[in-house]
KEKE-3310 file (N, C-alpha, C; in steps of 0.2 Angstrom, whole numbers, plus 5000, padded with zeros to 4 digits):
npx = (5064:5053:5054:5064:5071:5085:5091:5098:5102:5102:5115:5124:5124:5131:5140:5137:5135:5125:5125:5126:5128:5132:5118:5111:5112:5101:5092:5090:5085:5073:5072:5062:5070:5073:5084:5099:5116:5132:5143:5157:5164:5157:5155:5143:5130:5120:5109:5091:5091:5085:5087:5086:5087:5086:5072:5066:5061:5068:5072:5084:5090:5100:5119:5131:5152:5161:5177:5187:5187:5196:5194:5190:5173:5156:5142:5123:5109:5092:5075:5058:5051:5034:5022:5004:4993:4998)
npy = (5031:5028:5031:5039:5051:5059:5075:5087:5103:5121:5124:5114:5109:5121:5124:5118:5116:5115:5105:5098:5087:5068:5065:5055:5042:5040:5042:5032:5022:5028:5037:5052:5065:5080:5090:5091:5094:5098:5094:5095:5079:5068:5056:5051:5057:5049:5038:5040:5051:5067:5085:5101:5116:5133:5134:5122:5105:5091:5073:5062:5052:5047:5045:5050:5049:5058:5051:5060:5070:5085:5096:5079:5076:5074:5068:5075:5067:5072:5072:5084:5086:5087:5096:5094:5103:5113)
npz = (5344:5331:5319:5311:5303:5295:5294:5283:5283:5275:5281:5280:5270:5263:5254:5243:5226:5210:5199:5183:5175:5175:5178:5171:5174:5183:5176:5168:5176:5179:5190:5199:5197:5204:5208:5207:5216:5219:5232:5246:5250:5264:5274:5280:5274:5266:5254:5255:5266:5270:5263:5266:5255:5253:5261:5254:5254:5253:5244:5247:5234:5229:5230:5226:5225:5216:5210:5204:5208:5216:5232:5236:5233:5230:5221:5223:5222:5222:5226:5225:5240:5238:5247:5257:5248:5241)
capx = (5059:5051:5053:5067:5074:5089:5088:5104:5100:5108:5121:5126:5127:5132:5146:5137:5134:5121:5129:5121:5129:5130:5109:5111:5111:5096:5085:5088:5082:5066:5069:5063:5076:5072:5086:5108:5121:5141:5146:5162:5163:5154:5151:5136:5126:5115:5103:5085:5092:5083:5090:5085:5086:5082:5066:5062:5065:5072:5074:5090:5088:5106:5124:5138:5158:5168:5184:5193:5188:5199:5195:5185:5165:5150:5135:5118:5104:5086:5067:5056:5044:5029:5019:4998:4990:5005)
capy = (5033:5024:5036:5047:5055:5065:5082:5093:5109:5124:5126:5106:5112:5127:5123:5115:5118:5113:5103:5095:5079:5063:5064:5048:5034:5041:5044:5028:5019:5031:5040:5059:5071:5088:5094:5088:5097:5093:5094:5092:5073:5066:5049:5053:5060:5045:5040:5041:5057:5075:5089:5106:5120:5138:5132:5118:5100:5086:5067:5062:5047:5043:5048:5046:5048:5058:5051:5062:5078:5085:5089:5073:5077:5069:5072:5071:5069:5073:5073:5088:5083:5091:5100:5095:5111:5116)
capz = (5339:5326:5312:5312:5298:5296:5289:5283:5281:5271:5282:5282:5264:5262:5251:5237:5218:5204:5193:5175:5173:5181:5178:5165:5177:5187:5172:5168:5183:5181:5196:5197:5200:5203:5208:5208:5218:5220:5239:5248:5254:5269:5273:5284:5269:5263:5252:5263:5271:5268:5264:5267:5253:5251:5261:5252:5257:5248:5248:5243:5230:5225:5231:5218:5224:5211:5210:5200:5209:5224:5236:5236:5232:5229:5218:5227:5218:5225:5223:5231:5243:5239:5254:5254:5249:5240)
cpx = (5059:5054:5058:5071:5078:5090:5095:5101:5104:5116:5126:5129:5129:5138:5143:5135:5131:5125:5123:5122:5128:5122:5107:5108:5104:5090:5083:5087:5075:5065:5065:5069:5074:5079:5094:5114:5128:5142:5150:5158:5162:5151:5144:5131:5123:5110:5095:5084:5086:5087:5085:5085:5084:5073:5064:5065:5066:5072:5080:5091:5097:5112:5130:5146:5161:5173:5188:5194:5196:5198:5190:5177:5163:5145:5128:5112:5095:5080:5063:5051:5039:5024:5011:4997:4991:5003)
cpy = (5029:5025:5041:5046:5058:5069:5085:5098:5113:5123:5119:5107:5116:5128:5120:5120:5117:5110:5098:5088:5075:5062:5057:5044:5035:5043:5037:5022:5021:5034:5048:5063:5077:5092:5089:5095:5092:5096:5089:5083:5074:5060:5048:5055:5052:5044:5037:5047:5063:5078:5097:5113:5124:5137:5126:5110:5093:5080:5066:5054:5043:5049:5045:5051:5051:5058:5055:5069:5079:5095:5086:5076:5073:5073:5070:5072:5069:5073:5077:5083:5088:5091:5098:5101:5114:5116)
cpz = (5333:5319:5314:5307:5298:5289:5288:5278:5277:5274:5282:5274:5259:5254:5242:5231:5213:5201:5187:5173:5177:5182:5174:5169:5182:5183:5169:5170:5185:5186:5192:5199:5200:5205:5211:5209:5219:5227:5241:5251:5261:5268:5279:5280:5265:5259:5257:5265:5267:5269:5264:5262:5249:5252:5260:5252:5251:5248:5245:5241:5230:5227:5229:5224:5217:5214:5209:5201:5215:5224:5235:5236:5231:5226:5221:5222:5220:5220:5228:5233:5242:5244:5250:5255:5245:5232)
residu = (UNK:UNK:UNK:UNK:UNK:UNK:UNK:UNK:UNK:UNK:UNK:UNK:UNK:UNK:UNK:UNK:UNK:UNK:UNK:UNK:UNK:UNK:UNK:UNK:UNK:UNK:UNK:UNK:UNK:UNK:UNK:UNK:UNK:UNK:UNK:UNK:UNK:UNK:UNK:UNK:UNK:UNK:UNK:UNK:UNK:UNK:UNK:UNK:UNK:UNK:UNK:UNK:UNK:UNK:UNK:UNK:UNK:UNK:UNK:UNK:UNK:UNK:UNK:UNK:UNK:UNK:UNK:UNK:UNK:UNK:UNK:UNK:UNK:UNK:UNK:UNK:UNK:UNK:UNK:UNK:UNK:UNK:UNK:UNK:UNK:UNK)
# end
């Protein structure tokens, strides 16, 4: 396939958590962010990928590594995809 996409749904992320920091370096690159969660590590989780949540789907711009948590997380940070119509 030409075009494929990998999508992690709630349950891929079940574990995650809003979090408020870590927004700095992504405001000032000019992305959008709509929305930053902290989920357990996984080196499969990329930026490209979508995710899934409560519905609504995501791209995932940027994947940061906290060192200093444990166990080991990562913050991911997203842009909605919005739906024509929507």
């Amino acid at each position: 396939m030409a075009d494929q996409k990998k999508k992690w749904s709630d349950s891929v992320i079940r574990n995650a958590r809003s979090v408020s920091g870590g927004i700095y370096e992504a405001m000032t690159a000019k992305m959008q962010i709509d929305r930053l969660i902290r989920v357990p590590f996984r080196e499969d989780i990329t930026t490209g990928h979508y995710a899934v949540i409560a519905g609504q789907t995501y791209k995932i711009l940027q994947v940061q590594t906290i060192a200093d948590c444990r166990p080991k997380s990562m913050d991911i940070s997203m842009q909605k995809i919005r739906q024509r119509g929507r």
